[in-house]
C-alpha positions as CSV (number, residue, x, y, z in Angstrom):
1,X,0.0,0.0,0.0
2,X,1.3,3.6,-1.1
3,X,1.7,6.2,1.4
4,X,-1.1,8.8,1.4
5,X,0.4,12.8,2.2
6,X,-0.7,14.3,5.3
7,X,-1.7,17.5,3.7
8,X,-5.1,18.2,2.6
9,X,-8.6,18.3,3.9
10,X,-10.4,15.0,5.3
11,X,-11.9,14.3,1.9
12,X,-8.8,14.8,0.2
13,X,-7.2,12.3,2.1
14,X,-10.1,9.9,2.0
15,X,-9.8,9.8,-2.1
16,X,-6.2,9.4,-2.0
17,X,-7.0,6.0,0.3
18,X,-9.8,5.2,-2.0
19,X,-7.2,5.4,-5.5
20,X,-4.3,3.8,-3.5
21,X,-6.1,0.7,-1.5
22,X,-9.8,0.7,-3.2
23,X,-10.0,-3.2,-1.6
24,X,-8.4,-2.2,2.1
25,X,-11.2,-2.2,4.7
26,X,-12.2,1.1,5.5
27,X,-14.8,0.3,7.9
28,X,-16.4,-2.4,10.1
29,X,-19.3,-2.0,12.3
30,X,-20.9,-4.8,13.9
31,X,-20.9,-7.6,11.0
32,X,-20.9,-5.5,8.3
33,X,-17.8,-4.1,6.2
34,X,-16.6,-2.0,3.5
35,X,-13.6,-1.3,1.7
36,X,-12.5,1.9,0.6
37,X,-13.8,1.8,-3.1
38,X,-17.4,0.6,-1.6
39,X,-17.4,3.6,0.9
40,X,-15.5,5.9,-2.5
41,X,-18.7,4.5,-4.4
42,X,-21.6,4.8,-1.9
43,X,-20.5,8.2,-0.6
44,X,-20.4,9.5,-4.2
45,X,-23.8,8.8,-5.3
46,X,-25.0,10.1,-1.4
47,X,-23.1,13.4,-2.4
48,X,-24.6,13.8,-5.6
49,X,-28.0,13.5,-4.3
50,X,-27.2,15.5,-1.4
51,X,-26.1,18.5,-3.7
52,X,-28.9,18.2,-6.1
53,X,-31.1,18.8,-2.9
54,X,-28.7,21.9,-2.3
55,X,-26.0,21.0,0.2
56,X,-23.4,22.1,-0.3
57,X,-20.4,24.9,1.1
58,X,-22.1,26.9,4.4
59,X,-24.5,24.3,4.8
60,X,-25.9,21.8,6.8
61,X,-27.4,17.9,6.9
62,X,-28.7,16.3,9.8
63,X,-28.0,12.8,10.5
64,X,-30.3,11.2,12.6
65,X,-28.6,7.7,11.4
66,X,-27.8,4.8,14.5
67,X,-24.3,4.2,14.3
68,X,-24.0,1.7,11.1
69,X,-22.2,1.8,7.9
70,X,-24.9,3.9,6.6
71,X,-24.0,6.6,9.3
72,X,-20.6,6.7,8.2
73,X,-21.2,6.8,4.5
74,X,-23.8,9.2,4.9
75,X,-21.3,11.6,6.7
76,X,-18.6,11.2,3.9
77,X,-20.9,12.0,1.7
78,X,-21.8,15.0,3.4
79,X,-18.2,16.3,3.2
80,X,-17.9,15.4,-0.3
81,X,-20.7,18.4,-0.8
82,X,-18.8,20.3,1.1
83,X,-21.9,21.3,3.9
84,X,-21.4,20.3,7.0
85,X,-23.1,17.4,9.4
86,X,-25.5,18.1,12.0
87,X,-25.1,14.6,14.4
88,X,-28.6,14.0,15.7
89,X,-29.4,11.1,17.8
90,X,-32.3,9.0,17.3
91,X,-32.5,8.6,20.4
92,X,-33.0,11.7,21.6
93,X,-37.1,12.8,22.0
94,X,-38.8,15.0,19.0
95,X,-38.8,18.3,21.1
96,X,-34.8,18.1,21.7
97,X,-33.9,17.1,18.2
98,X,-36.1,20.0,16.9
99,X,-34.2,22.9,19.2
100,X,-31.1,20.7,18.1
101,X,-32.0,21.6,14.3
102,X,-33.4,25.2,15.0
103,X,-30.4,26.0,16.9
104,X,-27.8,25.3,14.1
């Protein structure tokens, strides 16, 4: 495996991982894995649909995802529009995830 630079932004360095080891596991969570081209490949097509529905630079999604491989590819993809995340727990009742949202 090549060595990725240090330099750059989180997504930046994510894509060199996903041209230099696209089969390396990027992720496991409970049973379920992915490698680095299957998180490259989800995240992209969550990003595209993301900025069609305008994220993008000074904006935010809320992820109100339990912590899965979903969660994670959903918050790469967010960074590969270039908003920002919002972390909301499922958990958490209606009333405080609402302030939650209004607040950011």
């Amino acid at each position: 495996m090549g060595v990725v630079p240090v330099a750059g932004s989180v997504v930046e360095r994510f894509e060199g991982w996903v041209r230099e080891a696209p089969g390396a596991v990027a992720l496991v969570v409970g049973g379920e894995s992915l490698t680095y081209g299957e998180l490259g490949e989800r995240s992209a097509r969550l990003a595209s649909v993301l900025v069609g529905r305008g994220a993008g630079p000074g904006r935010w999604v809320g992820l109100a995802l339990p912590r899965s491989v979903d969660l994670v590819v959903a918050m790469v993809a967010v960074l590969r529009s270039g908003a920002g995340y919002l972390p909301l727990d499922p958990g958490f009742p209606a009333e405080r995830l609402a302030f939650m949202v209004e607040d950011a």
